[in-house]
DSSP file (Angstrom, degrees, kcal/mol; ACC not computed):
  #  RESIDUE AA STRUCTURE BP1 BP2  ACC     N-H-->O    O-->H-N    N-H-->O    O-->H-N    TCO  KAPPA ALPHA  PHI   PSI    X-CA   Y-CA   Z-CA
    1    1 A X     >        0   0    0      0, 0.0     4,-1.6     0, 0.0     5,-0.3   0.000 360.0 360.0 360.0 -37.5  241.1  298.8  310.2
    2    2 A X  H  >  +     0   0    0      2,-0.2     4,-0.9     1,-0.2     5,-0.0   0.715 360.0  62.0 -63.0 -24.3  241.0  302.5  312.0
    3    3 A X  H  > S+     0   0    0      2,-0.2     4,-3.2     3,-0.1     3,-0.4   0.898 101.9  43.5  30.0 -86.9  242.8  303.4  308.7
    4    4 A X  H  > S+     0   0    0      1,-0.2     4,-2.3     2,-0.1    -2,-0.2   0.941 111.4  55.1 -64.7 -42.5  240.1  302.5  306.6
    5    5 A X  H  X S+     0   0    0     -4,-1.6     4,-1.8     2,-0.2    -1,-0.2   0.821 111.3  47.7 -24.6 -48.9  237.3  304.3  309.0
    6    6 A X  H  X S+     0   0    0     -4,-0.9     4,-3.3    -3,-0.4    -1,-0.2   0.989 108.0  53.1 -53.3 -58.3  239.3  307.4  308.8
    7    7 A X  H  X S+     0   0    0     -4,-3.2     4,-1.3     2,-0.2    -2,-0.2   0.829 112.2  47.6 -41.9 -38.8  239.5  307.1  304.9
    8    8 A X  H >X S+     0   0    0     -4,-2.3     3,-5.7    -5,-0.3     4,-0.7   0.921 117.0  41.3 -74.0 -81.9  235.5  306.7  304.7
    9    9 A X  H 3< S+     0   0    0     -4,-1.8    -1,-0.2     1,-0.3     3,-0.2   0.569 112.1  49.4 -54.3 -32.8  235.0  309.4  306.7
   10   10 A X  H >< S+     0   0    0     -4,-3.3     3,-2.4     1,-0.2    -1,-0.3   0.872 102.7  68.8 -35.8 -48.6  237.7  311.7  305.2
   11   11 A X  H << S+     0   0    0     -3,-5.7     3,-0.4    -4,-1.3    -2,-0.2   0.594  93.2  62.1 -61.4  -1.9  235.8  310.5  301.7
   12   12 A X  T 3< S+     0   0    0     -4,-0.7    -1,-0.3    -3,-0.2    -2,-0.2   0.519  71.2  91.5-106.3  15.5  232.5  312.7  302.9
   13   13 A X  S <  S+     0   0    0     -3,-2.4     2,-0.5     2,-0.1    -1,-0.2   0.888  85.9  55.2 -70.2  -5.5  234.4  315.7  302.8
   14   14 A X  S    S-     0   0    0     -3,-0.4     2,-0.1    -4,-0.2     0, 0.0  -0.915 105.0-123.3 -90.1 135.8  233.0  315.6  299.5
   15   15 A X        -     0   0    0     -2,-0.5     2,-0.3     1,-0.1    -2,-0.1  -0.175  13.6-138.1  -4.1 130.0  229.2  315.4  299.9
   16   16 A X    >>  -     0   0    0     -4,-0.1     3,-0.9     1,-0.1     4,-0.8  -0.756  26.8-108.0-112.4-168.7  227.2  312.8  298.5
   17   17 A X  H 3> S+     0   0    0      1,-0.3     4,-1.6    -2,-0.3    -1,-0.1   0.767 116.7  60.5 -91.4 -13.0  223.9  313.7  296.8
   18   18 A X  H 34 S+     0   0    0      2,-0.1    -1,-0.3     3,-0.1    87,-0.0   0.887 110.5  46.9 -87.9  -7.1  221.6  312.4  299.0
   19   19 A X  H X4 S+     0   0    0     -3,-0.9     3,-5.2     2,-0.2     4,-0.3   0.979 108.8  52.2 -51.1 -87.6  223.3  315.0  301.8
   20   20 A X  H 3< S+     0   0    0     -4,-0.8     3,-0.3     1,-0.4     4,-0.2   0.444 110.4  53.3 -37.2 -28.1  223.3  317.7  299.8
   21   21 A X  T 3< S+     0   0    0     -4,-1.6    -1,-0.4    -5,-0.2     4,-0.2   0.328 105.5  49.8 -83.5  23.7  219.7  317.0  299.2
   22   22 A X  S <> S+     0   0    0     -3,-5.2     4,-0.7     2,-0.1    -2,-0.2   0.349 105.6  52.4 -95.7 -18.6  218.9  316.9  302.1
   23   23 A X  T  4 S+     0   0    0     -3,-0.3    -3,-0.2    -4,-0.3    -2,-0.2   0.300 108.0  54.5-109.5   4.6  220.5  320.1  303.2
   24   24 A X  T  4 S+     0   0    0     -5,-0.2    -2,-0.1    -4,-0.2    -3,-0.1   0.622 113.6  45.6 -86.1 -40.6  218.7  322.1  300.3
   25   25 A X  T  4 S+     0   0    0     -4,-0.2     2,-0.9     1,-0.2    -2,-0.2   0.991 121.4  33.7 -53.3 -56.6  215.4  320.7  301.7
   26   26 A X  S  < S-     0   0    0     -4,-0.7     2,-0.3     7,-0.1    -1,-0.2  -0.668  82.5-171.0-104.3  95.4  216.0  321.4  305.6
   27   27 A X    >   -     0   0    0     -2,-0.9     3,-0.7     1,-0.2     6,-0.1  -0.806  37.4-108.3 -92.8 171.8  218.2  324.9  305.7
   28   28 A X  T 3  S+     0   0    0     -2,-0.3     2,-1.0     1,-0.3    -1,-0.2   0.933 110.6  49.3 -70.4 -71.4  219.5  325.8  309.0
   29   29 A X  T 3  S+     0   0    0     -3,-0.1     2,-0.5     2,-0.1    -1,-0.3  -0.155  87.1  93.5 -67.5  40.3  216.9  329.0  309.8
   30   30 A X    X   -     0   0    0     -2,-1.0     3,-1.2    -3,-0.7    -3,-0.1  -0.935  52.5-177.0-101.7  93.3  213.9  327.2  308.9
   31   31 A X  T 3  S+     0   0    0     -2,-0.5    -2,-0.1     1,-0.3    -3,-0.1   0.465  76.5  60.9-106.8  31.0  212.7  325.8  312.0
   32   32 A X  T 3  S+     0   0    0      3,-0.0    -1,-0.3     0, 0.0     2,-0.0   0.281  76.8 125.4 -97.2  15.2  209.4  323.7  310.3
   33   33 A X    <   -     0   0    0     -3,-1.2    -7,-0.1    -6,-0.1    -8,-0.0  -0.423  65.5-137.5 -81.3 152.6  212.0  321.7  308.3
   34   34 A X  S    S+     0   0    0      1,-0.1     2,-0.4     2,-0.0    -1,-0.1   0.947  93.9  42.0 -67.8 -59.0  211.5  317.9  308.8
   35   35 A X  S    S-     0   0    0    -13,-0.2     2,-0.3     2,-0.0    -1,-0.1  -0.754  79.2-149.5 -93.0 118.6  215.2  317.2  309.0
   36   36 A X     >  -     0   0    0     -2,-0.4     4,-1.7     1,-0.1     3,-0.1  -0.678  35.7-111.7 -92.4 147.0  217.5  319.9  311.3
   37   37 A X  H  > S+     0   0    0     -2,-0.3     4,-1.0     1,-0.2     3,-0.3   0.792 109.8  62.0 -42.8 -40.0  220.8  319.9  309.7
   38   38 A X  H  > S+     0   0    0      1,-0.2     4,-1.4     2,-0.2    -1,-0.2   0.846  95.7  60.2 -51.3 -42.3  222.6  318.2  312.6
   39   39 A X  H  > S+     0   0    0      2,-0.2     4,-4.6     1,-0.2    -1,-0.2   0.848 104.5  46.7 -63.2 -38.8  220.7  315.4  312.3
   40   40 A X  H  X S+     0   0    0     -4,-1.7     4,-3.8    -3,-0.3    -1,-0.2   0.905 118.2  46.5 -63.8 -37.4  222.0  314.7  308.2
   41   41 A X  H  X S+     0   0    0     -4,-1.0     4,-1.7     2,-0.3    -1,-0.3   0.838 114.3  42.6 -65.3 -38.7  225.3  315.3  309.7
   42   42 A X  H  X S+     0   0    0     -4,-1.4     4,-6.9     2,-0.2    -2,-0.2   0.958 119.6  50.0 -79.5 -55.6  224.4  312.6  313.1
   43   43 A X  H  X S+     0   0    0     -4,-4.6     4,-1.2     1,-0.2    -2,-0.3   0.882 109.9  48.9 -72.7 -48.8  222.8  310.3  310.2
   44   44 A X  H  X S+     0   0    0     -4,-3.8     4,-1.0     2,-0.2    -1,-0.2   0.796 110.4  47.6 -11.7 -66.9  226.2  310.6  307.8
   45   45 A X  H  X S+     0   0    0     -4,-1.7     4,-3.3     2,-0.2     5,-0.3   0.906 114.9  50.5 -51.7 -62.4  228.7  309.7  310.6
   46   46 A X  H  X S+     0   0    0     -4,-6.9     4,-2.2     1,-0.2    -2,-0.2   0.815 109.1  48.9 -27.9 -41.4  226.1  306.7  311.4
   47   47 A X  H  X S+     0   0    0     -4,-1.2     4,-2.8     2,-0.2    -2,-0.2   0.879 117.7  41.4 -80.0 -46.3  226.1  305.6  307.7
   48   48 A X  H  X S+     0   0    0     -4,-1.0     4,-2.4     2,-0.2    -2,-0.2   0.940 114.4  51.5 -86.8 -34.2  230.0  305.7  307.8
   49   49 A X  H  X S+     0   0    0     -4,-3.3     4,-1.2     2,-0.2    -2,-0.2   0.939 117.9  36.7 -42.1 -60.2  230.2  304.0  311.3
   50   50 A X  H  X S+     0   0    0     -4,-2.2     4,-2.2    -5,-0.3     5,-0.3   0.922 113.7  59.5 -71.7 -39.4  227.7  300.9  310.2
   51   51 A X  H  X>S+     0   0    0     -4,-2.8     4,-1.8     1,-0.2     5,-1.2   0.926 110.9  47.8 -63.5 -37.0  229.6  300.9  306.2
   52   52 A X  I  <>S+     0   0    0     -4,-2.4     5,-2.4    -5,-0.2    -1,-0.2   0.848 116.4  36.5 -66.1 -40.2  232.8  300.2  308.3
   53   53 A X  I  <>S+     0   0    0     -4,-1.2     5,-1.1    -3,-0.3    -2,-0.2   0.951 127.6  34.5 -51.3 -65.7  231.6  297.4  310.6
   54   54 A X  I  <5S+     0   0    0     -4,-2.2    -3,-0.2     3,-0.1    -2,-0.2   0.870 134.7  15.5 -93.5 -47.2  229.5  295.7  308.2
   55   55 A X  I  X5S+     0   0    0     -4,-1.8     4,-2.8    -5,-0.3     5,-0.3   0.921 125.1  38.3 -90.5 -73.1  231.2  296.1  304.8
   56   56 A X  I  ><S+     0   0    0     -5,-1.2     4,-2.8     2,-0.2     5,-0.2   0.797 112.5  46.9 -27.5 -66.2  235.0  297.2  305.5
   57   57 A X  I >><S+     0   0    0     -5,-2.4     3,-1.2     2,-0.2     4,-0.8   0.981 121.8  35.8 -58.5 -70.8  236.2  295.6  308.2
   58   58 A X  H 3><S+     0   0    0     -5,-1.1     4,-1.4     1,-0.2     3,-0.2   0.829 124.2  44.9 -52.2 -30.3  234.9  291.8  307.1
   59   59 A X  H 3X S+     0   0    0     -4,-2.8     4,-1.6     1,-0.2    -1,-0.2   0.714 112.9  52.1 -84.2 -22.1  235.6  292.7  303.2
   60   60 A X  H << S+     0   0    0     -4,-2.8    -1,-0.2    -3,-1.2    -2,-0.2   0.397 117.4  41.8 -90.5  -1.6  239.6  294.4  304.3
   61   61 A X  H  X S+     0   0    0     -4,-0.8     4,-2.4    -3,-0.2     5,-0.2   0.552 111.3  51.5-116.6 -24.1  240.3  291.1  306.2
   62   62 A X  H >X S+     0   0    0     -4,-1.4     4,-2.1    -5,-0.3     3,-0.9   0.983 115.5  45.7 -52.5 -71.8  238.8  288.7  303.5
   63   63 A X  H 3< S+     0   0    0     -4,-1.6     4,-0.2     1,-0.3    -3,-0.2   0.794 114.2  47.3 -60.0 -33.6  241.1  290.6  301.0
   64   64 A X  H 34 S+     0   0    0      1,-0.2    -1,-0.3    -5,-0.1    -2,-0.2   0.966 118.3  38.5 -53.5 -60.6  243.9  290.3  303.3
   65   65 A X  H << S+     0   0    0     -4,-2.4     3,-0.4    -3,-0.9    -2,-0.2   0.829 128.7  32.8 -72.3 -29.3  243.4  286.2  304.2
   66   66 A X  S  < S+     0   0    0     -4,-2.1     2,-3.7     1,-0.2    -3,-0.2   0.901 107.5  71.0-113.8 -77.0  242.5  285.2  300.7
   67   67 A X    >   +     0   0    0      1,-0.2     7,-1.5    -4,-0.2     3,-0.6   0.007  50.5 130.4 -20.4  18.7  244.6  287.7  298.8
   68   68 A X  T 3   +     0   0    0     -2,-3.7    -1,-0.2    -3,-0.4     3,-0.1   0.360  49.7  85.1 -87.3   7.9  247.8  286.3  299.5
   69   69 A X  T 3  S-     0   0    0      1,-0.2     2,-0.3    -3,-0.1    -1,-0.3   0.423 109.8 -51.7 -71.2   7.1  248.9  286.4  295.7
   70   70 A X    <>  -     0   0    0     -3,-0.6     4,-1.6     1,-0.1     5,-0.3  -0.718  69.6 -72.0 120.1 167.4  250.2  290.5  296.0
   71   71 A X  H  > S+     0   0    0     -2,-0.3     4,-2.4     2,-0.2     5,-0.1   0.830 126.3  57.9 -68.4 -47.9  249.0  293.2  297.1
   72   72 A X  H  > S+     0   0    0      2,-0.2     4,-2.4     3,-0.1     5,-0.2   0.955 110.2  46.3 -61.1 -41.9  246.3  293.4  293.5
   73   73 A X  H  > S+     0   0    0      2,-0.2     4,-2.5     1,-0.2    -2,-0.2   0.981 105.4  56.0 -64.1 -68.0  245.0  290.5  294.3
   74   74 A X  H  X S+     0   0    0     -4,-1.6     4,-1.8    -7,-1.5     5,-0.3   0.896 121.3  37.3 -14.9 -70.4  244.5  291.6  298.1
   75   75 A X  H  X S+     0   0    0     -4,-2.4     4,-3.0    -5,-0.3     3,-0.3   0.914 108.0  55.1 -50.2 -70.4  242.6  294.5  296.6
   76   76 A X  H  X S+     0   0    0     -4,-2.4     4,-1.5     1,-0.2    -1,-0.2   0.656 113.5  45.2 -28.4 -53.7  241.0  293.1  294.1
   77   77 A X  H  X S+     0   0    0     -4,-2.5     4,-2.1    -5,-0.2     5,-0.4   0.959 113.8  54.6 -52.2 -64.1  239.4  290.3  296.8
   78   78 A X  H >X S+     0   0    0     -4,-1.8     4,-2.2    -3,-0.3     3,-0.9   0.934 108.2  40.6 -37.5 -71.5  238.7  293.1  299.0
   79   79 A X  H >X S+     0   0    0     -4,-3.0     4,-3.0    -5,-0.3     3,-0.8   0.907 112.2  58.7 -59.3 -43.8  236.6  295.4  296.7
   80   80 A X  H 3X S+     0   0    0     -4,-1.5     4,-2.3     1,-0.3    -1,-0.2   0.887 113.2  43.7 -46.5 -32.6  234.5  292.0  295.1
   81   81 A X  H <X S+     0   0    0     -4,-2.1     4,-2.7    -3,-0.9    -1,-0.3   0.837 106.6  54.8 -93.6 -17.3  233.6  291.4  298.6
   82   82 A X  H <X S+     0   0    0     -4,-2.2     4,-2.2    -3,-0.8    -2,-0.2   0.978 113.5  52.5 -72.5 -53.5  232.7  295.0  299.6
   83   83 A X  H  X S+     0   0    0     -4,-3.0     4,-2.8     1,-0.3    -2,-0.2   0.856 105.1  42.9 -27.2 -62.5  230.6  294.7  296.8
   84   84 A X  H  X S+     0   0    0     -4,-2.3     4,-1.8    -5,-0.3     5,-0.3   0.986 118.8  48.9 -54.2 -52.3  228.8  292.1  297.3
   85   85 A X  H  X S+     0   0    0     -4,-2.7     4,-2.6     1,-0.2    -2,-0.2   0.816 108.7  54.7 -61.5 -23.6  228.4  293.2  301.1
   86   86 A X  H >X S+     0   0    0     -4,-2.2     4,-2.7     2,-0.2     3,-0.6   1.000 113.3  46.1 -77.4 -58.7  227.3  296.9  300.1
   87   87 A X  H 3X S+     0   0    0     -4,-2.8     4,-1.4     1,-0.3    -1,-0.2   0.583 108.7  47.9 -82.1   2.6  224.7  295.4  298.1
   88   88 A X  H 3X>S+     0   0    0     -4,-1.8     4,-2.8     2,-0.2     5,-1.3   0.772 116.9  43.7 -69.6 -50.5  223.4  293.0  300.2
   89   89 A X  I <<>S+     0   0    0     -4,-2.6     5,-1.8    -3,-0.6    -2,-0.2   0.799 115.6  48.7 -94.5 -16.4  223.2  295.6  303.1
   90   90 A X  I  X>S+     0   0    0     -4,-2.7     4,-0.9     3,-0.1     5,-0.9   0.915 125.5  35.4 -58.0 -89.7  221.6  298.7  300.5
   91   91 A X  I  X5S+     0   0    0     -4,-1.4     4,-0.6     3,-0.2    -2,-0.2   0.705 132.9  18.5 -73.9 -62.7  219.1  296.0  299.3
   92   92 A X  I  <5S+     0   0    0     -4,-2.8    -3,-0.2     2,-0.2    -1,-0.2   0.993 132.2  30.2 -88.9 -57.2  218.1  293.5  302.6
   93   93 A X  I  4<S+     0   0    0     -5,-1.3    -3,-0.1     1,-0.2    -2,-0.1   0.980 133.3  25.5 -76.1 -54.0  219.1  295.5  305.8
   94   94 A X  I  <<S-     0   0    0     -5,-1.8    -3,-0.2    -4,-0.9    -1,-0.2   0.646 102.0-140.9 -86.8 -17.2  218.6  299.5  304.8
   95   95 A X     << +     0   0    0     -5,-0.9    -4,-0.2    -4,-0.6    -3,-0.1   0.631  31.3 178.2  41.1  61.2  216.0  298.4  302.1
   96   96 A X        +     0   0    0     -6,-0.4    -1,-0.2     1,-0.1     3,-0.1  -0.343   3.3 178.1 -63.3 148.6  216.3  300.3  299.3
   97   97 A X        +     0   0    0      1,-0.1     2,-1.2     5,-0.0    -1,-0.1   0.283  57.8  86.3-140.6 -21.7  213.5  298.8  296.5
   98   98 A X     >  -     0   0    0      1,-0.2     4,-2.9     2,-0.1     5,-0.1  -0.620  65.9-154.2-101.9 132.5  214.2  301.3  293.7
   99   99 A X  H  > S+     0   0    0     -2,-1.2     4,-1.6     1,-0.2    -1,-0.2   0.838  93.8  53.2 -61.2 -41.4  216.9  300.4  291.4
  100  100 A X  H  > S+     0   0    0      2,-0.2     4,-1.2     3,-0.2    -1,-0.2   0.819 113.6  46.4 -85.5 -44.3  217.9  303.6  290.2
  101  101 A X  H >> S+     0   0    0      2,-0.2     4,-3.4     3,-0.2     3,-2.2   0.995 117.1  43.2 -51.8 -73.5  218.4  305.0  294.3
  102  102 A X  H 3X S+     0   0    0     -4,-2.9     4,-0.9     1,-0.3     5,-0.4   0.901 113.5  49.7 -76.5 -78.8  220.3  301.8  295.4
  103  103 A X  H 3X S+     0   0    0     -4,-1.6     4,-2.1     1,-0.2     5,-0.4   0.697 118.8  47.7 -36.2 -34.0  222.8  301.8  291.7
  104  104 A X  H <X S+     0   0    0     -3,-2.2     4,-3.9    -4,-1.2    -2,-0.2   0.996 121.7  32.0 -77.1 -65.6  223.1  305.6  293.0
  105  105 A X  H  X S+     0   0    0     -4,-3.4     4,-2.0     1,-0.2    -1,-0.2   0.883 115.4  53.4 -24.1 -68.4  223.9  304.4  296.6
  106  106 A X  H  X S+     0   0    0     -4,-0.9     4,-2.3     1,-0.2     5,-0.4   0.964 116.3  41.8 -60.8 -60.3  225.6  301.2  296.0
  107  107 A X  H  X S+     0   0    0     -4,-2.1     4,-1.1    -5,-0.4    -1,-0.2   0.989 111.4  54.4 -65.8 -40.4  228.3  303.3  293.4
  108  108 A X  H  X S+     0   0    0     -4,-3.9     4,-0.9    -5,-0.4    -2,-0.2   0.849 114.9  49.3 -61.9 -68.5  228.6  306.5  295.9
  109  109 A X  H  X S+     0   0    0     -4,-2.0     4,-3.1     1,-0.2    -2,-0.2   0.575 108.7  44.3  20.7 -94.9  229.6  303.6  298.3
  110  110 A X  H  X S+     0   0    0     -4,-2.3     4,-1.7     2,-0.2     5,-0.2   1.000 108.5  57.1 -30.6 -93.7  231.9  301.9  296.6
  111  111 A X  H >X S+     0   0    0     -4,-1.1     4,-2.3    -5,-0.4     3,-0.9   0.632 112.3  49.7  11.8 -83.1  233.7  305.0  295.5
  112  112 A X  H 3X S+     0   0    0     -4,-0.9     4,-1.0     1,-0.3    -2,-0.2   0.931 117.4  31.9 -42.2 -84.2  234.0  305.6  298.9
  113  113 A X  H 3X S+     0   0    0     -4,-3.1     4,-1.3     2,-0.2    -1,-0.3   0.432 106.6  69.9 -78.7  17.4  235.1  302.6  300.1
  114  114 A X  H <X S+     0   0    0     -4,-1.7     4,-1.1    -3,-0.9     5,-0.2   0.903 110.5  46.1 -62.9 -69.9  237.5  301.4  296.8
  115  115 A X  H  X S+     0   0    0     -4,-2.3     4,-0.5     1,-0.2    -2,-0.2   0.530 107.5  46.0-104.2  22.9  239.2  303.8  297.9
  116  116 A X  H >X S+     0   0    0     -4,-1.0     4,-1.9     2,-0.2     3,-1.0   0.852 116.7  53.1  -9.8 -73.4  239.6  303.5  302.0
  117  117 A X  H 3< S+     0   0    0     -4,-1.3     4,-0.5     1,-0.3    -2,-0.2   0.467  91.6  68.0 -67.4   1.2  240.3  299.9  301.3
  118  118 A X  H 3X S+     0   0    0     -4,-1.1     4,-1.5    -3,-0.2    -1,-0.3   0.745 106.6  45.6 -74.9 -53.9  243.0  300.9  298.9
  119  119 A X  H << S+     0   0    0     -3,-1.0     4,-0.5    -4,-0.5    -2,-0.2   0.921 109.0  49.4 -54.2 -46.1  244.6  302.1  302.2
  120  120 A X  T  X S+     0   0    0     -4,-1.9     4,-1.8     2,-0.2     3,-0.4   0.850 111.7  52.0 -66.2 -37.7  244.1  299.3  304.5
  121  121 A X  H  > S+     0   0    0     -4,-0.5     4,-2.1    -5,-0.3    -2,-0.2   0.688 112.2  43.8 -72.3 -31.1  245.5  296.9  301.8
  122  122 A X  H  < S+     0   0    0     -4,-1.5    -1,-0.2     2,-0.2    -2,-0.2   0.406 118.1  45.2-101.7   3.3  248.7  298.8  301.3
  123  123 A X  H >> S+     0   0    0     -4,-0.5     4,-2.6    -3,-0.4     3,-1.0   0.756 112.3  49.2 -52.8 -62.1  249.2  299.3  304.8
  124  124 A X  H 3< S+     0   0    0     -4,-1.8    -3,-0.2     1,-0.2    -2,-0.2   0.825 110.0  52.0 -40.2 -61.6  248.4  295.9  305.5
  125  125 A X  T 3< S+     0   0    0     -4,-2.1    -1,-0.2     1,-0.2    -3,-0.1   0.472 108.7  53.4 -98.4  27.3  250.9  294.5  302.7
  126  126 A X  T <4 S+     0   0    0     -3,-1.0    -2,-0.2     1,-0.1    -1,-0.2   0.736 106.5  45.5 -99.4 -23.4  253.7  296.5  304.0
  127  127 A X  S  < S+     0   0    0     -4,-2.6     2,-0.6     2,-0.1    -3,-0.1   0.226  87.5 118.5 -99.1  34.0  253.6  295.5  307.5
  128  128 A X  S    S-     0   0    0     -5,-0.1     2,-0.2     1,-0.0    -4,-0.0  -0.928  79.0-114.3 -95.1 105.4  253.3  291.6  306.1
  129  129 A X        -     0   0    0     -2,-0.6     2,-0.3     1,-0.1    -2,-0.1  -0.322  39.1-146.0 -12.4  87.1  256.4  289.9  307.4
  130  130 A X        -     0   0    0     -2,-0.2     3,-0.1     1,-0.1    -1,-0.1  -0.741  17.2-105.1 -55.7 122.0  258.6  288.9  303.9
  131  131 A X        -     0   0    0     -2,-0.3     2,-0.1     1,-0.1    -1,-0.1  -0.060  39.4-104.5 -45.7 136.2  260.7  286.0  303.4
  132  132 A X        -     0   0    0      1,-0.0     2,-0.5     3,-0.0    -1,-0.1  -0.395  28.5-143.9 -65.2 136.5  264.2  286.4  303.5
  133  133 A X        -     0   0    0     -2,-0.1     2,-0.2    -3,-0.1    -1,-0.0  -0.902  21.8-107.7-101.7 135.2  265.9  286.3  300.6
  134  134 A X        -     0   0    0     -2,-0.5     2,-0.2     1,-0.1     5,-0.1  -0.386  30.3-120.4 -57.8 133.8  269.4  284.7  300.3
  135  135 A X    >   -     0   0    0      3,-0.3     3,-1.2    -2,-0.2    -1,-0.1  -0.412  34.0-116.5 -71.2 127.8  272.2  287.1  299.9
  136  136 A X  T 3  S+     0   0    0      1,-0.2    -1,-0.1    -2,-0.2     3,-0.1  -0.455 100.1  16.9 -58.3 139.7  274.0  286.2  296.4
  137  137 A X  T 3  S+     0   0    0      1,-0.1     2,-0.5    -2,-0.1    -1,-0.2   0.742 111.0 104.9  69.2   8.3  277.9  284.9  296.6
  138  138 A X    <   -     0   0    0     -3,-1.2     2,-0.8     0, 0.0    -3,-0.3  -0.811  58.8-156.6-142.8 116.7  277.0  284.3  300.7
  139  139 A X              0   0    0     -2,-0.5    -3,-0.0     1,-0.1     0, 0.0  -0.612 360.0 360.0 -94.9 143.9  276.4  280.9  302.0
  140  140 A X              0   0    0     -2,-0.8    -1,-0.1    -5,-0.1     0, 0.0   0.534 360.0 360.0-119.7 360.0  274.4  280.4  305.0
């Protein structure tokens, strides 16, 4: 799971838009701006700290336990459930009410954590313990 944590946070070395507008409101030498820069920065690392608890971790262990068809499937499970969780926690916990914010949210999100849980899932099913296969022409 520290794997996928990394990934997210690695995934803001791109900006997402509501940063970047947030750091065109508040500039650094301005010191009546609402928001100080640190603070977007404090509140980012937060955002990726709580999307890892609350979505990743339970949605990279779903896809793991239920996903036991390959490694697509494993994914495939994963991201349905990040989904679901991302929009459950944009909508009921962080309470986003405008549709057009939360689809913005809810896809930078995703993005984000598609592809973080693309890591955890191919980590995950290489260091899953395969049956032995019998050697051809050797009986055991």
């Amino acid at each position: 799971m520290h794997l996928s944590g990394a990934l997210l946070v690695l995934t803001f070395l791109v900006p997402p838009e509501w940063m970047l507008d947030a750091y065109g409101a508040a500039p650094a030498d301005d010191p009546t701006a609402d928001v100080p820069p640190v603070m977007i920065l404090l509140g980012a690392l937060f955002g990726c700290v709580t999307f890892h608890v609350v979505v990743q971790i339970p949605s990279g262990l779903l896809g793991s336990w239920l996903g036991r068809g390959g490694v697509l499937v494993s994914y495939a499970v994963a991201v349905a459930v990040a989904g679901v969780l991302t929009l459950v926690f944009l909508w009921g916990v962080v309470g986003v009410a405008d549709v057009a914010e939360l689809t913005s949210l809810w896809l930078d999100y995703m993005a984000r954590g598609a592809l973080a849980l693309a890591g955890y899932v191919g980590l995950a099913s290489a260091l899953r313990p395969r049956p032995a296969r019998p050697i051809p022409g050797v009986e055991g």
